[in-house]
DRENDREN-900360 format. One line per 5 residues: number of its first residue (from 1); for each residue x, y, z of N, C-alpha, C, CB. Coordinates in Angstrom, 3 decimals, always signed. Each point is the difference from the previous one (the first is absolute). Glycine has a CB too. Example, Ala and Ser with C-alpha at 12.3 -4.5 7.8 and 13.67 -1.06 7.14 Angstrom:
2
1	+13.190 -5.690 +7.800 -0.890 +1.190 +0.000 +0.900 +1.200 +0.000 -1.892 -1.173 +1.246 ~ +1.542 +2.223 -1.966 +0.820 +1.190 +0.060 -0.770 +1.090 +0.730 +1.184 -0.628 -2.145;
This chain:
85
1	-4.891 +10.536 -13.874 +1.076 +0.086 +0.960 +1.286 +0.419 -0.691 -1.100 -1.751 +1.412 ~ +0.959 +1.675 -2.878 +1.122 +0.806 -0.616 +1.312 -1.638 +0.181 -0.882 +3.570 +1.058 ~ +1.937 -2.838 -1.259 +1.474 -0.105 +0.095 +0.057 -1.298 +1.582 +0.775 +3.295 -1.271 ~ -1.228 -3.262 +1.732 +0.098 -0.772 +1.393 -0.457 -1.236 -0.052 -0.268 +1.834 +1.147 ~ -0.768 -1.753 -1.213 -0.616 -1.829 -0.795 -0.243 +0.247 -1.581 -1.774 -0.964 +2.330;
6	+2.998 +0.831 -2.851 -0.572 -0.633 -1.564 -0.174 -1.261 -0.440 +0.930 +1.571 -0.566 ~ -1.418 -2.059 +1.511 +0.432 -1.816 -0.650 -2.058 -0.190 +0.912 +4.454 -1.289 +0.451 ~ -4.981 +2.198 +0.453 -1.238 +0.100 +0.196 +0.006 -1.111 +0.976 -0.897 +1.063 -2.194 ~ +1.662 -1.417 +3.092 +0.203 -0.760 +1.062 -1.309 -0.025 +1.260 +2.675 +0.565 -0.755 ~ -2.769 +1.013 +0.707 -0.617 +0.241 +1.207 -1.795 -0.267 -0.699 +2.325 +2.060 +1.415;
11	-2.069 -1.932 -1.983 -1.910 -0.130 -0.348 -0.359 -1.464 +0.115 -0.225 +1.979 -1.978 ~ +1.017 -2.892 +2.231 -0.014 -1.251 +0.578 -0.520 +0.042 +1.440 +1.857 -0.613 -1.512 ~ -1.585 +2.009 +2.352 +0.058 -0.663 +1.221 +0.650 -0.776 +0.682 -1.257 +0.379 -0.583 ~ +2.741 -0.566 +0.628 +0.639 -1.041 +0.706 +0.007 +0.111 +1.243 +1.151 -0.303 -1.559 ~ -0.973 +1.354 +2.107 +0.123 +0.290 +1.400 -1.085 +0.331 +1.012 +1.841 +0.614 -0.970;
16	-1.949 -1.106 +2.144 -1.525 +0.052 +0.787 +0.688 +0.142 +1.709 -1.913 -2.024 -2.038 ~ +1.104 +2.873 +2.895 +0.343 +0.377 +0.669 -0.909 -0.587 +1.352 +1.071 +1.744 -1.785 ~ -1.078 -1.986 +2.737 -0.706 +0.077 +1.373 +0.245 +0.849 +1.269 -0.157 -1.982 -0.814 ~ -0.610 +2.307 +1.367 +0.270 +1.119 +1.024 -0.633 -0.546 +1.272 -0.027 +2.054 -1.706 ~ +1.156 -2.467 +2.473 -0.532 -0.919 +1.308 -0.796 +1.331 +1.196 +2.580 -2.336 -0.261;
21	-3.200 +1.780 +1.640 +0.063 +0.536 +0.664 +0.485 +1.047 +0.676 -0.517 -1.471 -0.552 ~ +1.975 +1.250 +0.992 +0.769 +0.995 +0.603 +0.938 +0.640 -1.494 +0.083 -1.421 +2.902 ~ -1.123 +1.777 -4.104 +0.672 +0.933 -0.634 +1.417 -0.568 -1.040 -1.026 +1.522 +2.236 ~ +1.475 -2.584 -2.107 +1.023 -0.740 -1.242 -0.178 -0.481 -0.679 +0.910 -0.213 +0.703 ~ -0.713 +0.325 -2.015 -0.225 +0.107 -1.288 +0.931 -1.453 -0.476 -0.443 +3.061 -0.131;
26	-0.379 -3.817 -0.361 +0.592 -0.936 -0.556 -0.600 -0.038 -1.279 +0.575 -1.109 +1.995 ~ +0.986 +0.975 -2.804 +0.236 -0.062 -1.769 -0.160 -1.347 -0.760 +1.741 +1.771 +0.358 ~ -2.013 -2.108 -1.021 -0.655 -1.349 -0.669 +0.972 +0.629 -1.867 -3.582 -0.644 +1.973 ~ +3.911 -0.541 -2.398 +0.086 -0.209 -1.283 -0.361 -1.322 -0.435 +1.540 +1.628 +0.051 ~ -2.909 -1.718 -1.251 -0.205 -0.837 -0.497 -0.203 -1.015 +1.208 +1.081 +0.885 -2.165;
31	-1.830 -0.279 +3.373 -1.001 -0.607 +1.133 +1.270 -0.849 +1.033 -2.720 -0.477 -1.892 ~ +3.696 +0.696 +1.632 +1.516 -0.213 +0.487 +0.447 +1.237 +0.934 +0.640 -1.328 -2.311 ~ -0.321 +1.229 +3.824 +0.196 +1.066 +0.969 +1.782 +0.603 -0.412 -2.038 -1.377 +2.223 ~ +2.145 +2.651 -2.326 +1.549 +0.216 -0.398 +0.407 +0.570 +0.926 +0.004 +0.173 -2.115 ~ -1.226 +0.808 +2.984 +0.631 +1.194 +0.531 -0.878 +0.890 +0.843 +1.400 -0.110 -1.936;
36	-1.148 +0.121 +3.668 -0.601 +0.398 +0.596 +0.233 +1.527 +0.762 -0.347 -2.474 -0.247 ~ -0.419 +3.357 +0.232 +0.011 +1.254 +0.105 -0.530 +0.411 +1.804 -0.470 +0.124 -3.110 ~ +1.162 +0.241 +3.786 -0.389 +0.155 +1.538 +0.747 +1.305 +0.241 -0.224 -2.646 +0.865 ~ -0.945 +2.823 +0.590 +0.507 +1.475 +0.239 -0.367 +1.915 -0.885 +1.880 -2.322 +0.618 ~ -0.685 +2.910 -0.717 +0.300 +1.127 -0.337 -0.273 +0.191 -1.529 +1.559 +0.026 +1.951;
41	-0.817 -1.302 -2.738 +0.180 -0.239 -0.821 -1.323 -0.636 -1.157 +2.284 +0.088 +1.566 ~ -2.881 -1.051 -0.880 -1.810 -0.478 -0.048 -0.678 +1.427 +0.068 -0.004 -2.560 +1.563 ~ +0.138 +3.469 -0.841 -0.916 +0.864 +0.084 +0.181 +1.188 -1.497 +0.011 -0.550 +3.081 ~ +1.509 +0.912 -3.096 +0.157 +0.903 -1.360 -0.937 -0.747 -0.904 +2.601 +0.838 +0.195 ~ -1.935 -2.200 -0.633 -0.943 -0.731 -1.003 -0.885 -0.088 -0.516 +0.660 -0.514 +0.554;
46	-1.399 +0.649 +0.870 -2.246 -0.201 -0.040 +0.141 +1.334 -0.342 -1.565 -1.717 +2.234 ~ +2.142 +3.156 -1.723 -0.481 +1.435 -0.717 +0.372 -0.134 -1.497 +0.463 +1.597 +2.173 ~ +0.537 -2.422 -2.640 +0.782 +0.052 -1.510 -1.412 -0.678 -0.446 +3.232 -0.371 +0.096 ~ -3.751 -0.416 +0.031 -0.511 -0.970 -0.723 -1.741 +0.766 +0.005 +2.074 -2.465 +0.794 ~ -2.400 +2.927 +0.363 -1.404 +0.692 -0.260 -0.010 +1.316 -0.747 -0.680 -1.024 +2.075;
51	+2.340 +1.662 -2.304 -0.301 +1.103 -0.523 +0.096 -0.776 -1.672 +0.991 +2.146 +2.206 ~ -0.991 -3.297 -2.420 -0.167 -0.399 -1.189 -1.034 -0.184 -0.660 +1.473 -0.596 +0.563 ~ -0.983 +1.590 -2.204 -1.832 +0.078 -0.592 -0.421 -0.680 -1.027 -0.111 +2.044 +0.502 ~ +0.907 -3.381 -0.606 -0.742 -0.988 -0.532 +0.838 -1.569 +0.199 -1.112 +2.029 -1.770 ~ +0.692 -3.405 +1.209 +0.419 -1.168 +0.548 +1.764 +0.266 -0.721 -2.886 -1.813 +0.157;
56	+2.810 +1.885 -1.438 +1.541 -0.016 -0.209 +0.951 +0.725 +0.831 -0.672 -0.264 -2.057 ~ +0.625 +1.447 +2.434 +0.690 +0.635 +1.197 +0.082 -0.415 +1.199 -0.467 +1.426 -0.970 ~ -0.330 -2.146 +0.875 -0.309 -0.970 +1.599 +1.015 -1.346 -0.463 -3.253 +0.661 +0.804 ~ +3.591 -0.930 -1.698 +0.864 -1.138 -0.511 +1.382 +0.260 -0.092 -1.777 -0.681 -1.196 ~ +1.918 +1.809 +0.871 +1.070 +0.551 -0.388 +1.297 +0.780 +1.162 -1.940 +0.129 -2.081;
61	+0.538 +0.271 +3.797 +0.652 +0.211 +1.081 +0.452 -1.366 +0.259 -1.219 +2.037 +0.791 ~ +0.780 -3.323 -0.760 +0.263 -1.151 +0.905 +0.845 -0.641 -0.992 -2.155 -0.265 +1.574 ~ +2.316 +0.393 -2.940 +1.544 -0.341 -1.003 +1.113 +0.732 +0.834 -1.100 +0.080 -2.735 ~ +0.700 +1.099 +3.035 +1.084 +1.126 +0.756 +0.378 -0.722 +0.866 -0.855 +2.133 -0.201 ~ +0.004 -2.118 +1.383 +0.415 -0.502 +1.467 +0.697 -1.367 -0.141 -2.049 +1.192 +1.177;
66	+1.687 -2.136 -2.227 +0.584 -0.989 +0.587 +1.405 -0.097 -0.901 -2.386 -1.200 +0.946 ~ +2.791 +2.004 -1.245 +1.538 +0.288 -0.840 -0.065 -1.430 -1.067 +1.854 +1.378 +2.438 ~ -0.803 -1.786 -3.056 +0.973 -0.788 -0.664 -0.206 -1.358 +0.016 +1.403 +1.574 +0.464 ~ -2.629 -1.836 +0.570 -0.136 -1.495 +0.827 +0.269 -1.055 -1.260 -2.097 +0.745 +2.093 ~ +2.213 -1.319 -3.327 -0.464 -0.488 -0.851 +1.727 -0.196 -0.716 -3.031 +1.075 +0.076;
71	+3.854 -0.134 +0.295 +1.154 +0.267 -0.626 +1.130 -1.226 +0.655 -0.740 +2.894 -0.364 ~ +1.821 -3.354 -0.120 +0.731 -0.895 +0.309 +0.433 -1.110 +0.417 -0.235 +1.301 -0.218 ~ -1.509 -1.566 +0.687 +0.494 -1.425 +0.694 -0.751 -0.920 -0.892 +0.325 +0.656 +2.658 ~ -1.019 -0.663 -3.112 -0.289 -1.228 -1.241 +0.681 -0.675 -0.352 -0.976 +0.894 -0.764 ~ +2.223 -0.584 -0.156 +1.179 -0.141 -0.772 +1.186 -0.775 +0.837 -0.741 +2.223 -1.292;
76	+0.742 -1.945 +2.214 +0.753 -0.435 +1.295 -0.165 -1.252 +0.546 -0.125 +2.047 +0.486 ~ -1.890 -1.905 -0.460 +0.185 -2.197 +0.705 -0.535 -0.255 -1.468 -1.055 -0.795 +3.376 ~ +1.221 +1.079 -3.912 -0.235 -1.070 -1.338 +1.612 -0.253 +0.043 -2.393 +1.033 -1.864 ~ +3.367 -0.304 +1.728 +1.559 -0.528 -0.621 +0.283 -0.458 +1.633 +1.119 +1.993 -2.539 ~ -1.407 -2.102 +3.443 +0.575 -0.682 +1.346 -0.267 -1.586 -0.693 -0.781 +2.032 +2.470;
81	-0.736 -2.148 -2.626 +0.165 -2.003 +0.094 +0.156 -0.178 -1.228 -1.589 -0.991 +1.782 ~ +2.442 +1.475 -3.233 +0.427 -0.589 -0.685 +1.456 +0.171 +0.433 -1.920 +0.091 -1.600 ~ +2.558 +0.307 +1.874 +1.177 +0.200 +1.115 +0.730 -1.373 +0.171 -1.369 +1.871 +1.396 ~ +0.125 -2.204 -0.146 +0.303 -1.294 +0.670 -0.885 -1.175 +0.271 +1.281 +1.468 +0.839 ~ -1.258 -2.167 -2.269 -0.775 -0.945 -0.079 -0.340 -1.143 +1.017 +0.696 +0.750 -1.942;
């Protein structure tokens, strides 16, 4: 995967997907729901993801889709309840 995963994240597999009935795509991290895909938007996806030609690319669209999720808020309620004891 080059330059994009150097740390080899994706060969873990973190991310897992389900595809309901009426077509919406629900995103899983580490078997944890982040992010649900409906509509217009569900549908680009399923073409992004079947024109994918192997599992890491298939890992690497649903890192995409679900942006930044992981970024800023950790840090935040950890320093809230030392805050205010």
């Amino acid at each position: 995967m080059g330059p994009i995963d150097k740390r080899n994240r994706l060969d873990e597999e973190p991310f897992g997907s389900r595809i309901a009935k009426n077509n919406s795509v629900f995103i899983d991290y580490q078997g944890k729901p982040i992010k649900s895909l409906k509509g217009t938007e569900a549908e680009k996806f399923l073409q992004k993801i079947n024109a994918a030609q192997d599992s890491k690319e298939v890992q690497l669209l649903l890192a995409k889709i679900t942006g930044n999720f992981k970024r800023g808020n950790e840090r935040l309620a950890s320093t809230k309840n030392k805050r205010f004891p």
